[in-house]
C-alpha positions in Angstrom: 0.0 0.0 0.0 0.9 3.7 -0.4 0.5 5.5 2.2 -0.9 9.9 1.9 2.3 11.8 2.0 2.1 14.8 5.0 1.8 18.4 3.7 5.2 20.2 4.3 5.1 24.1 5.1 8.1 25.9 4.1 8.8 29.5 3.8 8.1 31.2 0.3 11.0 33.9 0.8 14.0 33.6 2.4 13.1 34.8 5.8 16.8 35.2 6.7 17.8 37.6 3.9 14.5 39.9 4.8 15.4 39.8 8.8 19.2 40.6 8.1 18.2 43.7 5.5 15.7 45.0 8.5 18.3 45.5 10.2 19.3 48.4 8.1 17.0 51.0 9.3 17.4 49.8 13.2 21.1 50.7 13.0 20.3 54.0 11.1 18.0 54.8 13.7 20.5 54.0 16.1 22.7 56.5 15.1 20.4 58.9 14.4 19.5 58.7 18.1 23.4 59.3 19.0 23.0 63.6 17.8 19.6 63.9 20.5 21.6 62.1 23.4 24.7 64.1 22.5 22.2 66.9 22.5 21.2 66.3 26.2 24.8 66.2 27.0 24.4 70.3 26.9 20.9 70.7 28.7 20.2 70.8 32.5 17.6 68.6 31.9 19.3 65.3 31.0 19.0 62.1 29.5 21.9 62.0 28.0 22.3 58.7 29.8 18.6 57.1 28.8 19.2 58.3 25.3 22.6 56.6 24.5 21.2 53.6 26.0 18.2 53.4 23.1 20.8 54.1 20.8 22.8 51.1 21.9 19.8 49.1 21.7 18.7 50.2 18.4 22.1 49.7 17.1 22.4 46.2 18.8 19.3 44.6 17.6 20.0 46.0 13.9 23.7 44.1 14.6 22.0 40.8 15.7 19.8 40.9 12.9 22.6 42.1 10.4 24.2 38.4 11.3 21.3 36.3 10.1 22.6 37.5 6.8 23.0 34.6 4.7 26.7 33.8 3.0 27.0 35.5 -0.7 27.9 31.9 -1.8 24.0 31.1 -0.7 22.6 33.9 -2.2 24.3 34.7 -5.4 23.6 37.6 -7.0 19.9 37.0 -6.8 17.7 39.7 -7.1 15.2 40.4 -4.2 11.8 38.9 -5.3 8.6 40.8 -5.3 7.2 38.9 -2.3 10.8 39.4 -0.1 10.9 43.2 -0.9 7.1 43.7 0.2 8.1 41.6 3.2 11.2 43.9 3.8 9.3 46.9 3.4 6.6 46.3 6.1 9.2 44.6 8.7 11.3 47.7 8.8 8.8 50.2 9.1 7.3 47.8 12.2 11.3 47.6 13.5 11.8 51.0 13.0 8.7 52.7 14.7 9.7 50.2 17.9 13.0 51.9 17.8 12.0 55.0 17.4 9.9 54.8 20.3 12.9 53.9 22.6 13.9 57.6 23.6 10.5 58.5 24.8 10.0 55.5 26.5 13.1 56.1 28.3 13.5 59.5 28.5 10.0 60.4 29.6 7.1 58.9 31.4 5.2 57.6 28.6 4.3 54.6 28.8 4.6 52.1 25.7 1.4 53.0 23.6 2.0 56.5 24.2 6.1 56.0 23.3 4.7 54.3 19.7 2.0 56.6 18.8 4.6 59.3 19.1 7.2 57.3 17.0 4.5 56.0 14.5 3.4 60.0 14.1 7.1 61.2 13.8 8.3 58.8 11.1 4.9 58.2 9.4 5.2 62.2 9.6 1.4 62.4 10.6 2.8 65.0 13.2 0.3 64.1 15.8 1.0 63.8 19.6 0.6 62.5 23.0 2.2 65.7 24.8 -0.1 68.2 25.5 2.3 71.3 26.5 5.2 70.7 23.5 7.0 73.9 24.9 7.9 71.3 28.2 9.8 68.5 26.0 13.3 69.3 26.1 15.7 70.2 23.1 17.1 66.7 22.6 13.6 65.0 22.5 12.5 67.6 20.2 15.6 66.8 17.8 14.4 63.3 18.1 11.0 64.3 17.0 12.3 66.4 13.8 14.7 64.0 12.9 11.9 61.0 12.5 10.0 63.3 10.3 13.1 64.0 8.7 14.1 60.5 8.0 10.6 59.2 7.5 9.1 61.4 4.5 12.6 60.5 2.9 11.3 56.6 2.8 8.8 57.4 0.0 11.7 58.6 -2.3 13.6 55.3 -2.1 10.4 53.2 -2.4 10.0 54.9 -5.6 13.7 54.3 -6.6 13.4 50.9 -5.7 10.3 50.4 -8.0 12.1 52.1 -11.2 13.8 48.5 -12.2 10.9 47.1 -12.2 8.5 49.5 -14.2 10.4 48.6 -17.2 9.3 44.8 -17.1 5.6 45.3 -18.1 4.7 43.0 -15.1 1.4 43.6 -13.2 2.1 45.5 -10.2 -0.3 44.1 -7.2 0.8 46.6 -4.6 -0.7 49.9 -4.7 2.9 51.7 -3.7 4.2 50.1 -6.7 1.2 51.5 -8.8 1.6 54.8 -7.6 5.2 54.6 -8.8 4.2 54.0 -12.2 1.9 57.5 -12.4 5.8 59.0 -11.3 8.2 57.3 -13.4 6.1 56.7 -16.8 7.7 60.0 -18.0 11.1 59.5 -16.3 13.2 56.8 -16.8 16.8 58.3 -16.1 19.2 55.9 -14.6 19.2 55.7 -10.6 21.8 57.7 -10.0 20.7 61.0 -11.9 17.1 60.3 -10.3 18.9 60.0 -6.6 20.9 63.2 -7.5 17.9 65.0 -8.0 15.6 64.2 -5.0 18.6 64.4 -2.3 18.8 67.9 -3.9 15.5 68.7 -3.9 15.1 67.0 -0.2 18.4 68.6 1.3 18.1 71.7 -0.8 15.2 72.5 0.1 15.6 71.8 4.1 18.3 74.1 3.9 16.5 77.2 2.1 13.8 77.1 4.5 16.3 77.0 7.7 18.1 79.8 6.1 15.3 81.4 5.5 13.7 81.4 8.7 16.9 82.7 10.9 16.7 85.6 8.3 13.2 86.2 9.1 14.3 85.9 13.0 13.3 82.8 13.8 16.5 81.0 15.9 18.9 79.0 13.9 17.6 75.5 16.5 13.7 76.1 15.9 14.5 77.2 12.0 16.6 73.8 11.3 13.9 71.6 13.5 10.9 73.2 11.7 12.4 72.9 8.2 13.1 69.0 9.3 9.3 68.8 9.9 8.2 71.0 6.8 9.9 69.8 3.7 8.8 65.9 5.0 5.0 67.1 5.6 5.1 66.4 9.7 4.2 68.6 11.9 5.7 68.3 14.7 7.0 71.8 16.5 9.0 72.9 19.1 5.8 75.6 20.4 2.2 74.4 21.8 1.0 77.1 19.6 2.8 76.0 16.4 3.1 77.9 14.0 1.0 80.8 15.5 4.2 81.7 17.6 5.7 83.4 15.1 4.1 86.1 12.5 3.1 86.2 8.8 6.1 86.1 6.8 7.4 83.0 8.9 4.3 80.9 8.2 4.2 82.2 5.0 7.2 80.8 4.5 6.4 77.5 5.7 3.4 77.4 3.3 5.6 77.3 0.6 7.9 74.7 1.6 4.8 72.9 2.9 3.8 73.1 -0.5 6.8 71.7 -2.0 6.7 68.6 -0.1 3.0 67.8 -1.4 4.5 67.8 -5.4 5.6 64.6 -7.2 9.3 64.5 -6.2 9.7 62.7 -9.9 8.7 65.9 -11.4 10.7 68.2 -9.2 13.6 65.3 -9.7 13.4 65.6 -13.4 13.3 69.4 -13.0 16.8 69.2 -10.7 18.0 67.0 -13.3 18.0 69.4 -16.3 19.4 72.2 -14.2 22.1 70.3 -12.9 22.7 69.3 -17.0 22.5 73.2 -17.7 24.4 74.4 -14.6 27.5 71.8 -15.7 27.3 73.1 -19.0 27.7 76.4 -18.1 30.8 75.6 -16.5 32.3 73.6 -19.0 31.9 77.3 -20.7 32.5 79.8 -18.2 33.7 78.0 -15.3 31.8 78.2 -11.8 30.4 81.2 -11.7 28.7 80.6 -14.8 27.4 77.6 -13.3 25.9 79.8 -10.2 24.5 82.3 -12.7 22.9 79.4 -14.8 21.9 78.0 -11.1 20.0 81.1 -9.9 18.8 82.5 -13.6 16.9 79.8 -14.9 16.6 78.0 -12.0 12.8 79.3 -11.2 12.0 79.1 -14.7 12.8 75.3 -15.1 11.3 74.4 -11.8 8.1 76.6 -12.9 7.7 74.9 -16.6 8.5 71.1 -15.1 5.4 71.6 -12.2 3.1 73.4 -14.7 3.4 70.8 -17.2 2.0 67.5 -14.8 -1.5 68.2 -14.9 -2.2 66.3 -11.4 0.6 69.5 -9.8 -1.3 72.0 -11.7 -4.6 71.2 -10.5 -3.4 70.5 -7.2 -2.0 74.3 -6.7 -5.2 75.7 -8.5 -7.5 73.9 -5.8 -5.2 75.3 -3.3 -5.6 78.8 -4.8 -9.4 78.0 -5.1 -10.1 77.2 -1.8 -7.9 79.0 0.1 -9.6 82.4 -1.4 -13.3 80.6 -0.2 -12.5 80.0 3.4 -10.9 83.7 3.2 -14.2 84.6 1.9 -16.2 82.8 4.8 -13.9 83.8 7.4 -14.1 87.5 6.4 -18.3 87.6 6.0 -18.8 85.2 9.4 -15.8 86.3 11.8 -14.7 84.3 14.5 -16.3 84.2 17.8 -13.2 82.9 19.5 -11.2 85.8 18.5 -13.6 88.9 17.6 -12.7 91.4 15.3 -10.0 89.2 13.8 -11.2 89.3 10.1 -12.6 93.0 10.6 -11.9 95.6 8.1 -8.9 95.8 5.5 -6.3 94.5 7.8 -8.8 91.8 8.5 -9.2 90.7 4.7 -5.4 89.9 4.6 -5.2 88.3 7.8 -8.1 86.0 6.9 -6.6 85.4 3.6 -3.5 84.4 5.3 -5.4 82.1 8.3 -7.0 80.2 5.2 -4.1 79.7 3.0 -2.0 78.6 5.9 -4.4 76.0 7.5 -5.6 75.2 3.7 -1.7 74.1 2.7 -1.1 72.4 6.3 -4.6 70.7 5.6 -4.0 69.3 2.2 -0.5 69.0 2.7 -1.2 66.6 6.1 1.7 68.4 7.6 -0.4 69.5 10.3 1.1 73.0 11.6 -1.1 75.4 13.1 -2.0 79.1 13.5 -5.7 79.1 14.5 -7.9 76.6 16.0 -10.3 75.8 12.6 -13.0 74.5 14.7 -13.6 77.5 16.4 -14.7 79.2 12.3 -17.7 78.8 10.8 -18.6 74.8 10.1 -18.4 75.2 6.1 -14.7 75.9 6.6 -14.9 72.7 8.4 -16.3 70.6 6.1 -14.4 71.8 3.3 -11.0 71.3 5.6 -12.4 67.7 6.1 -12.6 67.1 2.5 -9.1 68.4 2.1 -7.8 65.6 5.2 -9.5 63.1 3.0 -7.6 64.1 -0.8 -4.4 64.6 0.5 -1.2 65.8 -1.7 0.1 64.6 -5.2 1.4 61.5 -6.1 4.9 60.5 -4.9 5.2 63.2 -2.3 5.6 62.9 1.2 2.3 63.8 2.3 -0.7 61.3 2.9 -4.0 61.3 2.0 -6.2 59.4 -1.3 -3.3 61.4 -3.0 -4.8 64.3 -6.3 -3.8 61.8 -8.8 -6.8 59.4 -7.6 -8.9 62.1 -7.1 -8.6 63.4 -10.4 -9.7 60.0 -11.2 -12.3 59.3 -9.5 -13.8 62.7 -10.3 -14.1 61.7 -13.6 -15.5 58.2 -13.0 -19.3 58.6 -12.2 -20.0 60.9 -15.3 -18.1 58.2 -17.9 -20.7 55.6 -15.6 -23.6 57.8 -16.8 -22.9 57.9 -20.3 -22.6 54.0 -20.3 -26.2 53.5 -19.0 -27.4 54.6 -22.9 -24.4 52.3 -24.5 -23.2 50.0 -22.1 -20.3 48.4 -24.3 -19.1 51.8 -25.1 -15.6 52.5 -24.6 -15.2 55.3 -22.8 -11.4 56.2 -21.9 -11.3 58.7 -18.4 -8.5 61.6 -19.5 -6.3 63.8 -16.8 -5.6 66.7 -18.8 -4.8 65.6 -22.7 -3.8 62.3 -21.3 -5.6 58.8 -21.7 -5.5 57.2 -17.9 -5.1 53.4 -18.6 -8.1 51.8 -17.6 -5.9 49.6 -14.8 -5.0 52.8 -13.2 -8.8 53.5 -12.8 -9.2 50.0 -11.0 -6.3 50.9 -8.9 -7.7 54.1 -7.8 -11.1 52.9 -7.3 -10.0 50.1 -5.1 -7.9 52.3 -2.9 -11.2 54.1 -2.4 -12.7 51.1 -1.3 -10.3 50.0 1.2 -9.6 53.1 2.4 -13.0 54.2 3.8 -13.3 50.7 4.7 -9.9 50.5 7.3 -11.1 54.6 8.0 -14.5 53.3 9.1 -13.3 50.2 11.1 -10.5 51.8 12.9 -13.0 54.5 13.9 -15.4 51.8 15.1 -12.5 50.0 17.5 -11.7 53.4 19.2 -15.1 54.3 19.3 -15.6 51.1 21.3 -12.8 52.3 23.6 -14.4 55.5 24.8 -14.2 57.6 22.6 -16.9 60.1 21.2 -18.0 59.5 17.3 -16.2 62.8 16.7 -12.8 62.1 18.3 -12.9 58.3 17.0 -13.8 59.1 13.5 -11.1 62.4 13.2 -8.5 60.4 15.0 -8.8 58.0 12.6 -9.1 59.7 9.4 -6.0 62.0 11.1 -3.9 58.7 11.2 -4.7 57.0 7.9 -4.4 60.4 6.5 -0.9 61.3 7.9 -2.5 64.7 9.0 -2.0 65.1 12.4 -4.6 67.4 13.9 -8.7 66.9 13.1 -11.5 67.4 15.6 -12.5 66.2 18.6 -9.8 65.3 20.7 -7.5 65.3 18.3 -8.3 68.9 17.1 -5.5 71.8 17.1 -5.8 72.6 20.8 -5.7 68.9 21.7 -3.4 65.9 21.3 -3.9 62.0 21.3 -2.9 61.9 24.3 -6.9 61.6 25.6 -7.7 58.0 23.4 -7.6 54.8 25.5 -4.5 52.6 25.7 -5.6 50.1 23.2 -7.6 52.8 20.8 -3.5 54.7 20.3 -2.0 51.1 19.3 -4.7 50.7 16.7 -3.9 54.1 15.5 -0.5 53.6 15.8 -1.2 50.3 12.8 -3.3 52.5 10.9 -0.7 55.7 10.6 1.8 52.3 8.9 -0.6 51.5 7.0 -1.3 54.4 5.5 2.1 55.1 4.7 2.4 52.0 3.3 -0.5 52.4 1.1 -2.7 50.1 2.9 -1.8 46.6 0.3 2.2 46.4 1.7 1.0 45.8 5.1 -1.8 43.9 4.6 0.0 41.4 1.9 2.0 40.3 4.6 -1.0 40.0 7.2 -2.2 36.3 5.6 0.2 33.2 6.5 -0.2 32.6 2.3 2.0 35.3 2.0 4.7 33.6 4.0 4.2 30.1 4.2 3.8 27.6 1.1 2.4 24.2 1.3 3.8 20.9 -0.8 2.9 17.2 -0.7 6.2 15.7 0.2 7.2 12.7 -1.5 5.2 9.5 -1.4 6.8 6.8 0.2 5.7 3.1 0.0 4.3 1.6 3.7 3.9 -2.1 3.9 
């Protein structure tokens, strides 16, 4: 007789080569926490102590993981496969938020889901918080808080550069990052390097303008290189309770145009950096260095300009800013606001409420999350229309969350090409962004993403309002976190923090604010044992 062979389970990756490369962002994380604790060092109220020791951890788990690397003569030269790099991708975020929680939960008294909510917000730069008076954190926590905005909203510019290989191949990208990638990189297919020379630049470049920028407008040279760290990433996090409302016009606006800047398609702004850079070094193959600078600074605005008008998602992202900014301006000047009276009065008024709404408009739709004014106090139209900017987001590719404009844009146009099929229902009827076709796959993509975004929005609402929480606070908190936004209503509104949601409500935030980073599919991928584990009939043996 011949007996059933047992099913054998074996790994579909290899689960060694993913541990050993999440290792990688625990040591970076590690030494990134080495500048806060060298920070306290200086401050009388130390922890300089607490600090170095979460830096040593970070770096010792990233080590220990670094040594389940398998041998090169294993390996080969094997590229990483689709299933190992999605598995990669979702491990180090988790590793990283739990190491980037360490100095808080060492340095302060916050307790563990307070210590992740605070690390989840910082490097998913959501920008929200569980310490009500900010002016009370001292300098080297508030380093720590810049730099994980800092080093998070960089992570969406190597996912992208990771996905360029692959966007040649034609294949059928399943994960919605890798989707996203393709609306970037369809038009821009440079080699990696040139593409990584132009979004450091961009990234860098832009930090420093801003920082400059600020301590020319008076701002200190420490709160101007923290704030840029939180602006160009879309974050939020500052070093006032009052945010941005410490300081006066100019600064914020200021801040609304780097905030700006990090809601564009770093591909476009890339590809714009990338012809300058080709212009600038052939000006100096002609007139040496200073004719690169001159080439640098003349055309310079007028490169940058032409490359961001061109995309039709950037230009109809700025005109909706433009749009609605000037409406809540509108309101805000005709209803007043009964927190502050006479605010919005007069001519002085008009420019001041002109300001109020573009500044909380571009934090808004940016998700980075600074303040000046407490938006629930205005009239509730202003509301609602804020709400609807929470829920669109920036462009494609940036570093700020939301649905993103590109989806929007299609989505818009969905339900009208639905209507005309009633008549002809075998019509084809292409959806177009501007003058260009969107393939129908990208359609599906978008719509999808809608799907399952309101889905995790409404079900992480319903666990936290099960906690406690009012429908308000639960369903703000949880657009706030899928979002990466930061503040919303409720508890979580401008004048609040999250630090009022029950224990187990801020560790089911803390999963959605990953998730939404991740574009929902990364994380869930690897939530099903199918994605990890394979089964096999092993062979058949003969039994007497």
């Amino acid at each position: 007789m011949v007996g059933l062979a047992p099913d054998v389970t074996r790994f579909q990756l290899d689960i060694r080569r993913v541990l050993a490369t999440c290792g990688v962002p625990c040591l970076v994380l590690g030494i990134a926490q080495l500048f806060p604790a060298l920070v306290a060092l200086f401050h009388p109220h130390r922890h300089a102590g607490e600090l170095f020791l979460g830096a040593l951890a970070s770096c010792g788990v990233g080590l220990l993981l670094r040594r389940l690397r398998p041998d090169s003569s294993e390996t080969g030269k094997r590229a990483l496969t689709r299933r190992e790099s999605l598995a990669i991708v979702a491990l180090s975020w988790l590793a990283a938020v739990a190491c980037a929680a360490l100095p808080y939960l060492l340095a302060t008294s916050a307790g563990i889901p307070d210590a992740l909510v605070e690390s989840a917000s910082g490097l998913t730069t959501v920008g929200a918080t569980v310490f009500p008076d900010v002016d009370s954190i001292p300098p080297s926590l508030h380093l720590w808080r810049a730099l994980t905005h800092w080093l998070g909203g960089a992570g969406i510019v190597l996912v992208v550069l990771i996905a360029i290989p692959w966007l040649g191949q034609g294949s059928d990208l399943a994960v919605s990052q890798k989707r996203e990638a393709s609306f970037l990189t369809e038009r821009y297919r440079g080699s990696t390097r040139n593409t990584l020379q132009g979004l450091v630049l961009v990234y860098t470049g832009a930090t420093v303008a801003q920082t400059v920028l600020m301590i020319v407008l008076g701002v200190s040279p420490w709160e101007s290189l923290l704030h840029a760290f939180a602006t160009i990433s879309t974050g939020g996090f500052s070093t006032r309770t009052a945010s941005m409302g410490a300081w006066g016009n100019l600064v914020q606006l200021v801040t609304l145009a780097f905030m700006v800047l990090g809601a564009l398609s770093f591909a476009t702004l890339g590809k714009a950096m990338d012809e300058l850079w080709r212009r600038a070094r052939d000006a100096r193959d002609h007139a040496g260095l200073p004719g690169a600078m001159a080439a640098t600074i003349g055309e310079g605005p007028a490169v940058l300009g032409r490359a961001l008008w061109r995309d039709t998602e950037i230009r109809g992202y700025l005109k909706m800013l433009a749009l609605v900014s000037l409406v809540i301006a509108a309101t805000l000047f005709v209803s007043g606001n009964a927190h502050k009276p006479g605010r919005y009065e007069g001519l002085g008024g008009a420019g001041q409420a002109l300001v109020d709404a573009a500044f909380t408009v571009g934090a808004i739709s940016t998700t980075t999350g600074f303040c000046t004014e407490d938006y629930t106090q205005w009239h509730p139209l202003t509301q609602v229309i804020l709400l609807g900017l929470m829920v669109v987001g920036g462009c494609s590719g940036s570093t700020a969350g939301g649905l993103k404009f590109r989806r929007v844009q299609i989505l818009l146009r969905l339900p009208l090409r639905e209507a005309r099929r009633v008549a002809n229902p075998k019509a084809v009827i292409p959806i177009r962004v501007g003058a260009h076709h969107v393939p129908e796959e990208q359609v599906q993509e978008a719509t999808r993403y809608l799907g399952v975004y309101v889905l995790i929005v409404f079900a992480c609402a319903l666990v936290v309002g099960l906690t406690g929480s009012d429908i308000t606070s639960a369903t703000a908190g949880s657009i706030s976190a899928m979002g990466s936004i930061g503040p919303g209503f409720g508890d979580c509104s401008p004048s609040g923090s999250f630090k009022p949601y029950a224990q187990s409500a801020k560790l089911v935030l803390v999963l959605t604010m990953i998730m939404g980073r991740l574009e929902v599919w990364t994380l869930l991928s690897v939530l099903f044992p199918s994605f990890w584990l394979r089964r096999r009939r092993a062979p058949e043996s003969p039994s007497a």
